[in-house]
C-alpha positions in Angstrom: -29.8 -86.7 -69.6 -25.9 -86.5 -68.5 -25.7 -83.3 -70.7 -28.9 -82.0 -67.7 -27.0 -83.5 -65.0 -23.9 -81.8 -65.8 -26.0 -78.7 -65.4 -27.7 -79.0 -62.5 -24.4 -79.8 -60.9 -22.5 -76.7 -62.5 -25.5 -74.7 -60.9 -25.0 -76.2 -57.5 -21.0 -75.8 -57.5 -19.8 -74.2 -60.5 -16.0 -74.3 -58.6 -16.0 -77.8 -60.0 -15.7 -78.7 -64.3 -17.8 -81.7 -64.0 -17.2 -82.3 -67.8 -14.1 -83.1 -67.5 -13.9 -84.8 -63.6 -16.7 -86.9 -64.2 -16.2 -89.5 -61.0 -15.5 -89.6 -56.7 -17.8 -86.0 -56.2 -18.1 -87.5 -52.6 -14.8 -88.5 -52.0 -12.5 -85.4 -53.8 -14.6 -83.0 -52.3 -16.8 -82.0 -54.9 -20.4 -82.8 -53.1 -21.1 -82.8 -49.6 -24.2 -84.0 -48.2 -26.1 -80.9 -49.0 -25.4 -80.5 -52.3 -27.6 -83.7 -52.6 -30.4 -82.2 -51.2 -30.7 -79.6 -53.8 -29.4 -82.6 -56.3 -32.2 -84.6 -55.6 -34.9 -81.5 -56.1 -33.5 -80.3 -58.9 -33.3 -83.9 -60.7 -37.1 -84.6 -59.4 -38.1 -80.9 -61.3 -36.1 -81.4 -64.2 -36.8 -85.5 -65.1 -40.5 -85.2 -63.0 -39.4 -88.1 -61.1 -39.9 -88.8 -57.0 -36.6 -90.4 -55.5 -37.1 -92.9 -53.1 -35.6 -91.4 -50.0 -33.5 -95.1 -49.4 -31.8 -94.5 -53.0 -30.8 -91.5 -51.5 -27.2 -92.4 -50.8 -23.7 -90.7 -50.9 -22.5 -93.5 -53.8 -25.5 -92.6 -55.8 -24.5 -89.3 -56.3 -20.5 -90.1 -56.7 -20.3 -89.9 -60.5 -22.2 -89.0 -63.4 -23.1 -92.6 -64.4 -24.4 -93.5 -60.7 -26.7 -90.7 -61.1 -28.2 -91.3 -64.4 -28.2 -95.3 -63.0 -30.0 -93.9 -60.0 -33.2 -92.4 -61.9 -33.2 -95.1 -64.2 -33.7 -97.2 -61.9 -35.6 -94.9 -60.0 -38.0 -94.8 -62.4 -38.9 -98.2 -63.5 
């Protein structure tokens, strides 16, 4: 799943290594608010899960773990 992720993100900003820089996408600059629109559809094609448009918040998208937490949760 994080190795997916990581490539949905690279597709989306491939400025950023998110391999190595792995945390605060919202805060350094990495993601802006669009970037999680496309996020969010390209997670719900890749894992075939629906986000729950309340989950979809800027600290659920600010690191690798918080978005694997996010559609685990998701999901459940």
């Amino acid at each position: 799943m994080k190795n997916k992720i990581i490539e949905i993100l690279t597709e989306i900003r491939p400025e950023f290594d998110f391999n190595v820089d792995d945390t605060e996408f919202m805060s350094k600059g990495m993601l802006d608010s669009f970037d999680i629109i496309s996020i969010v559809s390209d997670i719900e094609d890749a894992f075939g899960y629906a986000i729950d448009g309340a989950k979809i918040l800027p600290e659920n998208f600010d690191s690798i773990a918080a978005i694997i937490n996010l559609i685990e949760t998701n999901n459940q």
